[in-house]
Z-matrix of the N, CA and C atoms (Angstrom, degrees):
N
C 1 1.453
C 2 1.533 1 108.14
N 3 1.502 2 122.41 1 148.82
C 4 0.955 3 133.94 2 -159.99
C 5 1.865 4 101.48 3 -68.01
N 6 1.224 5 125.21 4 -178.37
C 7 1.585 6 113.11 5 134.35
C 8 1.016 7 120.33 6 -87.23
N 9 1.818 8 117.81 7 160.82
C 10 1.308 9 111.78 8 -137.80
C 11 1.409 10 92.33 9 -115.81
N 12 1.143 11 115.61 10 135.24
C 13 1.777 12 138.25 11 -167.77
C 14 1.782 13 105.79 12 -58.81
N 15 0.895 14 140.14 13 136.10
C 16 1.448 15 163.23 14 -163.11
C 17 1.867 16 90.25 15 -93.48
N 18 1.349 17 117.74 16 117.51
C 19 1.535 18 107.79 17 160.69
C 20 1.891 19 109.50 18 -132.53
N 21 1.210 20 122.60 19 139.75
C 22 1.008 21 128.16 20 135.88
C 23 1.763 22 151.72 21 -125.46
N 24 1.047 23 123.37 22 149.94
C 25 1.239 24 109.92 23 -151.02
C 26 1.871 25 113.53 24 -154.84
N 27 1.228 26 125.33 25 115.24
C 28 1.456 27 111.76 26 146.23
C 29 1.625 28 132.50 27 -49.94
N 30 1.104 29 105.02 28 141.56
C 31 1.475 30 114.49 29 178.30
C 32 1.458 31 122.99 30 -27.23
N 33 1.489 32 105.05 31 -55.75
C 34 1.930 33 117.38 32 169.39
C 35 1.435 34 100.06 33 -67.16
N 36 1.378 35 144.73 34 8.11
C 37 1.082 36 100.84 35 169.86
C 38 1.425 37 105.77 36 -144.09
N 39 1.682 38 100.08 37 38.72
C 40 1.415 39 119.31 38 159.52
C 41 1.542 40 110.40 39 -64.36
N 42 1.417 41 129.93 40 160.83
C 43 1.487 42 117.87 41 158.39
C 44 1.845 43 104.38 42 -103.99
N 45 1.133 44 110.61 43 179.06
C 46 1.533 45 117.26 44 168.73
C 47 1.282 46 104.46 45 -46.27
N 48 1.483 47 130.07 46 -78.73
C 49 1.266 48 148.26 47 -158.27
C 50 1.855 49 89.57 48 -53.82
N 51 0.906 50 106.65 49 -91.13
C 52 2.040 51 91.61 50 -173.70
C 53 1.423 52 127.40 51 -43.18
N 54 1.209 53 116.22 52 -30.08
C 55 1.323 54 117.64 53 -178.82
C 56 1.583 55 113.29 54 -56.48
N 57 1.759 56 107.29 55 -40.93
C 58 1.088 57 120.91 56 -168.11
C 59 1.410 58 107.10 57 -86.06
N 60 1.209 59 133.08 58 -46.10
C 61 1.991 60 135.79 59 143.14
C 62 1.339 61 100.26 60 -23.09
N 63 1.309 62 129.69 61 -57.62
C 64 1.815 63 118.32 62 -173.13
C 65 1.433 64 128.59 63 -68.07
N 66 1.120 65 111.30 64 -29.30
C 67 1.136 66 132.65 65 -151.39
C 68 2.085 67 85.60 66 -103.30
N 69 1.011 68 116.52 67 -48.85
C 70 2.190 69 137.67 68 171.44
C 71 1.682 70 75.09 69 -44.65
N 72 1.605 71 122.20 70 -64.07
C 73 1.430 72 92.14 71 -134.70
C 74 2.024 73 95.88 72 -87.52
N 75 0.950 74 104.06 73 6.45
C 76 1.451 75 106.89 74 -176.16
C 77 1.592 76 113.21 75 -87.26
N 78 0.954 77 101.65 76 -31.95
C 79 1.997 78 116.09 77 -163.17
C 80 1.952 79 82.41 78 -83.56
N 81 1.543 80 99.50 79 -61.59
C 82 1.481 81 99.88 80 -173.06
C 83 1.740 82 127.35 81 -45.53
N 84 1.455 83 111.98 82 -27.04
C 85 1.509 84 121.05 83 175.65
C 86 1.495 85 101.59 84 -83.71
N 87 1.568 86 100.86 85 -73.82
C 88 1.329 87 103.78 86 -159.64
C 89 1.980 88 117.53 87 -86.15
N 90 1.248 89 108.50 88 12.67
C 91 1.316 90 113.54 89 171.82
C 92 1.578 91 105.67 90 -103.66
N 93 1.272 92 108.94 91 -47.47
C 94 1.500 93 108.84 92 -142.05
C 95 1.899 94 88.00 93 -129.13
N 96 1.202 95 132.31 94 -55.42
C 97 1.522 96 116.09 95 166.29
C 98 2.093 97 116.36 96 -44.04
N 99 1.366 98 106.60 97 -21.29
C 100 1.497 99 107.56 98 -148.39
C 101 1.455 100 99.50 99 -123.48
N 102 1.718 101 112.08 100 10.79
C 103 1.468 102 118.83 101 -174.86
C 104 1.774 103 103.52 102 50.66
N 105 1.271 104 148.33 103 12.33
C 106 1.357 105 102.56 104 -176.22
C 107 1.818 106 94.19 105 -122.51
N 108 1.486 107 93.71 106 137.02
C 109 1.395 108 108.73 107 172.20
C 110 1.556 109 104.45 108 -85.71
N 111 1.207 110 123.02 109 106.15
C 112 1.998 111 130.43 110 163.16
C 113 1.678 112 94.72 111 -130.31
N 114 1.375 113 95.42 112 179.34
C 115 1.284 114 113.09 113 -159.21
C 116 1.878 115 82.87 114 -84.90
N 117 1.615 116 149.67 115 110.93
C 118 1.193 117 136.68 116 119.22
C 119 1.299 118 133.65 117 -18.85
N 120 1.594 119 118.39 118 -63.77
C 121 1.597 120 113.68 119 -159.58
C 122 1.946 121 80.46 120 -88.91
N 123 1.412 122 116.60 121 126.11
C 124 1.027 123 130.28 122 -178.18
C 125 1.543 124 128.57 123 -114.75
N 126 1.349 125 120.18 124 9.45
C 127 1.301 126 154.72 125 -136.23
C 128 1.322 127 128.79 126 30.22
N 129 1.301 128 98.59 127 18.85
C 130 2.045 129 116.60 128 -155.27
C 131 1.540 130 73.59 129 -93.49
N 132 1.062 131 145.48 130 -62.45
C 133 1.586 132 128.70 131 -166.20
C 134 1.881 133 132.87 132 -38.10
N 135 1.478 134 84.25 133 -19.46
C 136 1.924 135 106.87 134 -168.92
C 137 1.246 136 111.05 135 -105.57
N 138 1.647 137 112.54 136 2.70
C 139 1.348 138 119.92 137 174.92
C 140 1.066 139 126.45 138 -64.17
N 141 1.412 140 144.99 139 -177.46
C 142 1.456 141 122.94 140 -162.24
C 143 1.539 142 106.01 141 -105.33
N 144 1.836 143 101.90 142 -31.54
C 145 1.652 144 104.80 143 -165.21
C 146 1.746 145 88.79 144 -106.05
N 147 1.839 146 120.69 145 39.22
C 148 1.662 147 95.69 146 159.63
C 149 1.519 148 104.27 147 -103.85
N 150 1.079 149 97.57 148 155.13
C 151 1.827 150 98.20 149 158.37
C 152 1.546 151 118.73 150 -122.07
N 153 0.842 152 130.43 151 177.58
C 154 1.561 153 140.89 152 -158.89
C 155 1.762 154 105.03 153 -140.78
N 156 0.864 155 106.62 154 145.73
C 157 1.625 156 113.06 155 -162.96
C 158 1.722 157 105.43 156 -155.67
N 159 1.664 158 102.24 157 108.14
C 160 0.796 159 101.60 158 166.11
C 161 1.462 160 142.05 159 -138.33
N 162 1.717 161 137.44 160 165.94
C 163 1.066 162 101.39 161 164.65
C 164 1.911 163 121.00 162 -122.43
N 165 1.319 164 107.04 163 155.42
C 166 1.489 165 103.78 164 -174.26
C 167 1.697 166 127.17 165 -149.54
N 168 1.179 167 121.39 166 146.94
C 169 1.492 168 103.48 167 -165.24
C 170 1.697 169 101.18 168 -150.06
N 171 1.187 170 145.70 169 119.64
C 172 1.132 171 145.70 170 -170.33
C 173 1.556 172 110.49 171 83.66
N 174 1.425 173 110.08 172 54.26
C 175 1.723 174 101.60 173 -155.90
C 176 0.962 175 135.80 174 18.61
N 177 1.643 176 116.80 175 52.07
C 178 1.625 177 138.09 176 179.46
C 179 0.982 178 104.62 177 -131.31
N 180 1.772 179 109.97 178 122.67
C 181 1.559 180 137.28 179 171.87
C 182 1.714 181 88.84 180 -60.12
N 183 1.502 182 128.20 181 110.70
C 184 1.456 183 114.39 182 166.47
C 185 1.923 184 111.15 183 -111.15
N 186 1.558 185 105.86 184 3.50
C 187 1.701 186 99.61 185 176.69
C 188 1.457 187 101.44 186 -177.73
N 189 1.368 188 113.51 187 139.15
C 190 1.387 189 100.64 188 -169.68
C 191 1.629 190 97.81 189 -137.93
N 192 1.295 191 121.22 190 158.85
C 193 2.122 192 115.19 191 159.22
C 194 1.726 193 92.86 192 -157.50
N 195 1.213 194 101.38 193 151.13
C 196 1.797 195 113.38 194 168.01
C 197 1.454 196 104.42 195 -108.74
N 198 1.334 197 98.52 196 151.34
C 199 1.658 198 109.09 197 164.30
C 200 1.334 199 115.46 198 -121.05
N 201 1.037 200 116.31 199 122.61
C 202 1.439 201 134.71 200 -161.11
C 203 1.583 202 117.91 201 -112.36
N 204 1.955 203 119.02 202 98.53
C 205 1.390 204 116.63 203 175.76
C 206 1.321 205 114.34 204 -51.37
N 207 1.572 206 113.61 205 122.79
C 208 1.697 207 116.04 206 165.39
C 209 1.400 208 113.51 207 -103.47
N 210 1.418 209 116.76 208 147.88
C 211 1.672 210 121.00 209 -157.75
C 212 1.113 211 107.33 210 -50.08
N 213 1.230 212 132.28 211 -36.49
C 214 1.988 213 147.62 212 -179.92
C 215 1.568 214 106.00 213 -55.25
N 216 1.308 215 122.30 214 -31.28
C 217 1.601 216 120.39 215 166.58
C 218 1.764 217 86.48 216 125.39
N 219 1.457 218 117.09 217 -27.64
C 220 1.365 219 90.92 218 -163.01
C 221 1.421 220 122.46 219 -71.98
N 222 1.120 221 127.05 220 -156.83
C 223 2.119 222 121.35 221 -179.76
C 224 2.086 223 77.50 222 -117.17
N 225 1.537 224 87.57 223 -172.36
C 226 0.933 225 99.47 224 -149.09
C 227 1.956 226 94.99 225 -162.30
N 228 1.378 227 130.71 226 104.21
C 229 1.204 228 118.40 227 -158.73
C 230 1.390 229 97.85 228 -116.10
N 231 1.485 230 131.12 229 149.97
C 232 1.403 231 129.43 230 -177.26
C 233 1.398 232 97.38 231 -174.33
N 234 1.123 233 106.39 232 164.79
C 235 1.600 234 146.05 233 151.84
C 236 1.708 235 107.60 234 88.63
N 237 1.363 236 92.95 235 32.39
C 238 1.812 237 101.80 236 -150.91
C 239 1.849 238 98.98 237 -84.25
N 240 1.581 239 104.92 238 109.08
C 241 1.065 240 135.85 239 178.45
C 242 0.990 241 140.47 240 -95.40
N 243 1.976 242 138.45 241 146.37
C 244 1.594 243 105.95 242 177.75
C 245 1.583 244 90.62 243 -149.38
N 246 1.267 245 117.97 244 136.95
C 247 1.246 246 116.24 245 -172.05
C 248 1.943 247 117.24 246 -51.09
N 249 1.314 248 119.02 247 132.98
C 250 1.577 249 106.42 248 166.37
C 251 1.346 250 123.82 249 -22.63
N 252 1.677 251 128.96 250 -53.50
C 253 1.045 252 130.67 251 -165.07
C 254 1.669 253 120.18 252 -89.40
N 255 1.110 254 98.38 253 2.60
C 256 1.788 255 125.68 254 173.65
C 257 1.311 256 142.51 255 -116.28
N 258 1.422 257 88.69 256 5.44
C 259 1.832 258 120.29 257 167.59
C 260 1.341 259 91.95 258 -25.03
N 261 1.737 260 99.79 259 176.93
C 262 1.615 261 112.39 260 137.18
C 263 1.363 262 105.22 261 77.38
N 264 1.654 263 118.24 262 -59.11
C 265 1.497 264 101.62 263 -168.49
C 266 1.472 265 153.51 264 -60.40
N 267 1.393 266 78.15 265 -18.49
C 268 1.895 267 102.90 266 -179.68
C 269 1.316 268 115.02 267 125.42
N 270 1.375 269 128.51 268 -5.34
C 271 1.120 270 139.19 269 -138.18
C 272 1.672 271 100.03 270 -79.38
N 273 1.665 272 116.11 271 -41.78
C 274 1.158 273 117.60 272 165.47
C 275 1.692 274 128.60 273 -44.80
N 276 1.705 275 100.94 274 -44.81
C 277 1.476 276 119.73 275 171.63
C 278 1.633 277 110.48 276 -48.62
N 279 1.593 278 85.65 277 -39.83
C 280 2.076 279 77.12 278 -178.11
C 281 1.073 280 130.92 279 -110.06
N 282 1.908 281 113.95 280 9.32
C 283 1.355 282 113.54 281 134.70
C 284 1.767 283 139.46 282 -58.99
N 285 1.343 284 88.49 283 -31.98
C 286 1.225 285 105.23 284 179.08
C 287 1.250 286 121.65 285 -78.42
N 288 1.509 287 135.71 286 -18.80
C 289 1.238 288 147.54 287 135.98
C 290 0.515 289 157.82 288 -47.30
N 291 1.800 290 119.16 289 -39.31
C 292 1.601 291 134.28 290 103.20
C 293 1.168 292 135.53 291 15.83
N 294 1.690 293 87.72 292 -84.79
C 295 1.560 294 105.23 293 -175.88
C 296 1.542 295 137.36 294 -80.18
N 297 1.917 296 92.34 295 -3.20
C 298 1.415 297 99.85 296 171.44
C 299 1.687 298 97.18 297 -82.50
N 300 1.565 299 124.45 298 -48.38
C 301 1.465 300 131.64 299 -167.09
C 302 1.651 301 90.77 300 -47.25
N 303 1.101 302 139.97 301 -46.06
C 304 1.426 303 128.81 302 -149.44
C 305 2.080 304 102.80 303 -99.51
N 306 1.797 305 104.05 304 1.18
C 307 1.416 306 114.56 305 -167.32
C 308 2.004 307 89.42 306 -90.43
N 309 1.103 308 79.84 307 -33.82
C 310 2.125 309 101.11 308 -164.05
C 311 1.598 310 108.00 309 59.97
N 312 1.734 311 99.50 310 -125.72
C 313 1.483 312 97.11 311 -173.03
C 314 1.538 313 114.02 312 -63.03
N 315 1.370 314 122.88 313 -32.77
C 316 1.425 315 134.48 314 -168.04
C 317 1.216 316 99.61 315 -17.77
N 318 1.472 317 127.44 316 150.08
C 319 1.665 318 122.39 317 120.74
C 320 1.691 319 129.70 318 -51.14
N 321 1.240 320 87.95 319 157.51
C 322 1.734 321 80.55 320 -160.35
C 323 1.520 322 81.75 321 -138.96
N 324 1.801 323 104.87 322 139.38
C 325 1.536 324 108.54 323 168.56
C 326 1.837 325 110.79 324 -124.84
N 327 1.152 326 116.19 325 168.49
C 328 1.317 327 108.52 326 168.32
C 329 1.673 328 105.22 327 -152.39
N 330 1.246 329 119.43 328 -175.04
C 331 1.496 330 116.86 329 151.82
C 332 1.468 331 103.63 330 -153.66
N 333 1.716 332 85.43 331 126.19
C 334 1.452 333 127.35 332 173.33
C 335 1.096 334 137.17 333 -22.74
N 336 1.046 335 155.62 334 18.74
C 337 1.567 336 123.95 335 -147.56
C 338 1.640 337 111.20 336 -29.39
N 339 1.229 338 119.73 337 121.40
C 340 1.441 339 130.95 338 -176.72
C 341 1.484 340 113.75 339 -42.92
N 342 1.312 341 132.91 340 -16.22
C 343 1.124 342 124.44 341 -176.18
C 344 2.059 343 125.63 342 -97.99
N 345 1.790 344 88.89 343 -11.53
C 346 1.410 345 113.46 344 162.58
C 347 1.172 346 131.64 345 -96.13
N 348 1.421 347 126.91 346 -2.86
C 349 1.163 348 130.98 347 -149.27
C 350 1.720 349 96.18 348 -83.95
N 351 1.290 350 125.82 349 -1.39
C 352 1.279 351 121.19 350 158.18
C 353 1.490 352 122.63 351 -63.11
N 354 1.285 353 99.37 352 -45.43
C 355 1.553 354 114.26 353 172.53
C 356 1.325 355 121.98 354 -47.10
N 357 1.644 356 121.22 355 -25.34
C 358 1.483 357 129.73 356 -152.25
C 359 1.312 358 85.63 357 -133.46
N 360 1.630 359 148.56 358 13.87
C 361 1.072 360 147.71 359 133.59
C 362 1.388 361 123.95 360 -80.49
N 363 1.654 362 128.48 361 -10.70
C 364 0.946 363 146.03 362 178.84
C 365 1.886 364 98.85 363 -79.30
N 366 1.035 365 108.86 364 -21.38
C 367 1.809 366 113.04 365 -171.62
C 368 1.804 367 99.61 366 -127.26
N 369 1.626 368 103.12 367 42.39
C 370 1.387 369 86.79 368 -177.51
C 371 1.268 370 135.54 369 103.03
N 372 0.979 371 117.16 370 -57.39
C 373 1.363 372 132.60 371 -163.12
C 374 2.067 373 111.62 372 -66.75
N 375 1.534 374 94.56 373 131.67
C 376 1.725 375 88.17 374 172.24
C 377 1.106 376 97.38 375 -148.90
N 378 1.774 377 115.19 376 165.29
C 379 1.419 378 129.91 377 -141.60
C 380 1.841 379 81.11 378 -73.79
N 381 1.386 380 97.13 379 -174.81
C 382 1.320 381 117.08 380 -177.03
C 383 1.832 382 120.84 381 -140.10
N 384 1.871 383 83.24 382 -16.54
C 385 1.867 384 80.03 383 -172.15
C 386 1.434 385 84.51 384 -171.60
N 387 1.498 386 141.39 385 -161.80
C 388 1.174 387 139.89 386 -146.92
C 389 1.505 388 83.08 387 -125.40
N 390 1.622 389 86.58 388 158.08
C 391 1.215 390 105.23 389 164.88
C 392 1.249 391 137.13 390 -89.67
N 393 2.001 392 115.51 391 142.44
C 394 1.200 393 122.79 392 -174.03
C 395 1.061 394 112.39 393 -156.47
N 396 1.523 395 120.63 394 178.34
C 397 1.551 396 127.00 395 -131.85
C 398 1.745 397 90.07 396 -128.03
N 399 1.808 398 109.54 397 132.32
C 400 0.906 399 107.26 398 -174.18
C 401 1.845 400 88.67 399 -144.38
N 402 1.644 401 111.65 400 123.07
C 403 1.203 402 118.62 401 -170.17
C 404 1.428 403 117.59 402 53.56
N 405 0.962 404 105.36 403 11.46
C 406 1.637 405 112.43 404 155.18
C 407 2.065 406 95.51 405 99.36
N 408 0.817 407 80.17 406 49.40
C 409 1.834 408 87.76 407 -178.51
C 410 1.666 409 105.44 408 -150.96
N 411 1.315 410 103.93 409 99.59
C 412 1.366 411 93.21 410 174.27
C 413 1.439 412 141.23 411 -51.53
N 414 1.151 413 144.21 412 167.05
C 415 1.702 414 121.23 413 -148.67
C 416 1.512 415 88.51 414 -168.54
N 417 1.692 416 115.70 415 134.93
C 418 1.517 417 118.66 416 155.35
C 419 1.089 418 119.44 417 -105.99
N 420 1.585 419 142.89 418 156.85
C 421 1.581 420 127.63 419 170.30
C 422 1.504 421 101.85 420 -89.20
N 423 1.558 422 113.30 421 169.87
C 424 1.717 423 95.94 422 -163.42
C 425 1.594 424 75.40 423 -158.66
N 426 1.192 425 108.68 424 166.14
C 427 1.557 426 126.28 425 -174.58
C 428 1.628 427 108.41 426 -162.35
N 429 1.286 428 109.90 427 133.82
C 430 1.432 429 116.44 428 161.38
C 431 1.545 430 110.02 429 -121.39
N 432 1.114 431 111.14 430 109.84
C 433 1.840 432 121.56 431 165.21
C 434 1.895 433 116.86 432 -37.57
N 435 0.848 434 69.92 433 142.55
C 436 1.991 435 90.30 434 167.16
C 437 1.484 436 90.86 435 -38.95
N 438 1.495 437 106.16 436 131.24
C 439 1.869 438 112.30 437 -159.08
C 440 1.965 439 71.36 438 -152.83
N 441 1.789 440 81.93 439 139.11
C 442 1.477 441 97.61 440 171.10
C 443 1.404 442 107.21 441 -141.87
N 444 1.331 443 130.70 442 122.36
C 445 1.566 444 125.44 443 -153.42
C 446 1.181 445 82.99 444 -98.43
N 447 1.633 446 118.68 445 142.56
C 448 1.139 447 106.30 446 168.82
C 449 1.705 448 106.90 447 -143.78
């Protein structure tokens, strides 16, 4: 398999064909790999200040996360996904690397699924409040402070 192409993008300037790959690989993990039926398309995707970040190689959605403006100024990172058959590679690592470079100084929040939250301590990130269970998946809130690489 090729290496897998770097994408980012606002909502308008998704096409049909990807929108609908992003949105496949989201329902498919976290709907239907993860048993829980909630509402996905949340209207936070059509917002003006999210972007979508993805990566793909053989016209395959293989990892996806949005960053989402919250009224406070900070970003806001979620839905960060990687197909079953694309585990393992890193692919999460380099969304998340990405999406902090394009977050900059901001604070940045997310919530966890409790069983990754190592992963999102590796870039910073530490809990914020206790943990709890949302659709039957336990979940931490996590925050990274105004970060200036220098």
């Amino acid at each position: 398999m090729p290496q897998p192409t770097l994408h980012v993008a606002a909502f308008a300037d998704l096409d049909a064909r990807t929108l609908y790959d992003l949105l496949r690989l989201r329902v498919d993990v976290f709907v239907v790999e993860q048993a829980c039926p909630y509402p996905e398309l949340d209207g936070r995707d059509v917002e003006d200040g999210t972007r979508h970040l993805w990566l793909a190689a053989d016209d395959a959605v293989l990892a996806y996360l949005r960053i989402l403006a919250e009224p406070d100024g900070a970003a806001r990172i979620g839905r960060v996904v990687v197909a079953a058959t694309a585990r393992g590679a890193g692919h999460a690592g380099r969304l998340m690397t990405e999406a902090l470079r394009l977050v900059g100084d901001r604070p940045c929040l997310l919530e966890a699924q409790a069983h990754l939250a190592h992963l999102y301590a590796r870039y910073g990130f530490t809990g914020t409040g206790p943990e709890y269970v949302e659709d039957g998946i336990p979940h931490l809130p996590m925050r990274r402070d105004a970060h200036i690489d220098r």
